[in-house]
Structures are given as C-alpha cells and as structure tokens.
N, C-alpha and C positions, 0 to 999 in steps of 0.2 A: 547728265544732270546739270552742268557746269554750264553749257552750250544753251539748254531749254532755260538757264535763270538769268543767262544774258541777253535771252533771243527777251524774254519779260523784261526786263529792263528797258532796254531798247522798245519797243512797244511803249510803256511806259512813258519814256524821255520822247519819244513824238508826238503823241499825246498831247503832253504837257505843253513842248514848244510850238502846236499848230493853236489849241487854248490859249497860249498868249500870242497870238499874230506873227507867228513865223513862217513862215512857205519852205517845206521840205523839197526840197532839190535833187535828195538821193540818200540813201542807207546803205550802209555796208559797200564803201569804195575802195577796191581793193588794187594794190600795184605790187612792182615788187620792194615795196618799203616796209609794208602791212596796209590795215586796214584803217579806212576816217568810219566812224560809227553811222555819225550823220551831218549832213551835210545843207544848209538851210541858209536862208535867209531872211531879211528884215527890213524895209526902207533898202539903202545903198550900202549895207554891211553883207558882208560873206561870211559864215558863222561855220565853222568846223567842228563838231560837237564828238565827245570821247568820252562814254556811258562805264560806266562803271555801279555793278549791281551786286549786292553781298548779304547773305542771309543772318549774318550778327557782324558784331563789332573785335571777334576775336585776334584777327589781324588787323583790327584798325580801321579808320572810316575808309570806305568805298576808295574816294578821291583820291587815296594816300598811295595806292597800287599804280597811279599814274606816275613811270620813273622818268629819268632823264632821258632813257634810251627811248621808251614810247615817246615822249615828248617828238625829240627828233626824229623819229620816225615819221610820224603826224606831221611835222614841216614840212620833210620831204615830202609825203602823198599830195600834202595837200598844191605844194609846188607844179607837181604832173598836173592835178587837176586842176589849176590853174593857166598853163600852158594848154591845155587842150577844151578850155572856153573862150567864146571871143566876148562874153556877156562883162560891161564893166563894174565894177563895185569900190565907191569911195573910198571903202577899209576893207580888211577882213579881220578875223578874231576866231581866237581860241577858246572854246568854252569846255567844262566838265559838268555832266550830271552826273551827282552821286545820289545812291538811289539804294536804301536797306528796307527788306522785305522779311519782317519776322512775324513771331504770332502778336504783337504790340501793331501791325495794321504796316505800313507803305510809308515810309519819310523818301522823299526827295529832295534836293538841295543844287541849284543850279549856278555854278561859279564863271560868272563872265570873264570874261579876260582870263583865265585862267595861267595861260601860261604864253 
C-alpha cells in the first residue's frame, strides 16, 4: 500500500513537472546511497526531485519526513550521478514535492531549492 501511494505520487510529481516545462531525465535512481525520485531538467539547471506523498496530515506535511540523513543521502546520489554524465548544467538544485492525496481531492506543493 505504502509503495502503490508513492509509486502515485511520483506519477503525480511528473506530470506536474513536464506541465511546467521540465525534461525528465530519469525516475527512481538508485546507488548505494538510496534512491533520487526524479531527476529533470530546465534550461541549464539539473533538478533532483524527492517526492513525498501522504494520505493525511497526521504525521505532518508530506515535505516534513524529508530528514537530514535523506537529505545527505540525496547529495550523495546525486554526486554518482553526476560523475557518470559528461552532459554540462550551469547549476543544479534540490527540489521537494509534497503531494497529500485525501478524500478533499490532490494538493501538491513544489519547494525549489529546497535543501
């Protein structure tokens, strides 16, 4: 159940970021750090995207489960994946979608920079 409401999320959070002019690069990139959710870009930014999807607010909003240890996690992946492109990118950036799916319909919330 946990797996199928984040595989929706995900689904979801691509969606959204190809509707606003993002170029998906790749979903679910896994090392032995963990995993980048999704991986995208925009003009000459590299966007590393970390979805987060929750069916109430009883532990808190979505975004809030993203801790310090994921955080670093996510640098590091994202570091591999970056040593093993030769494609260049101005910037890159850390972004979060949080994304609550109750019977009140779909909220999404997309935090640039996040971390």
């Amino acid at each position: 159940m946990k797996r199928e409401l984040g595989k929706l999320g995900e689904n979801l959070a691509v969606e959204y970021l190809k509707k606003h002019g993002y170029k998906i690069l790749g979903c679910n990139y896994y090392t032995r750090y963990g995993e980048i959710d999704i991986i995208c870009a925009k003009k000459d930014v590299l966007i590393f995207v970390e979805v987060k999807t929750r069916r109430s607010l009883k532990y808190g909003e979505p975004e809030e489960a993203v801790t310090w240890r994921k955080i670093n996690h996510i640098r590091r992946a994202a570091g591999i994946y970056l040593s093993q492109t030769d494609v260049f990118y101005k910037e890159i950036r850390f972004d979060v979608i949080s994304i609550l799916i109750n019977e009140e319909g779909v909220s999404l919330s997309h935090i640039k920079e996040a971390f």
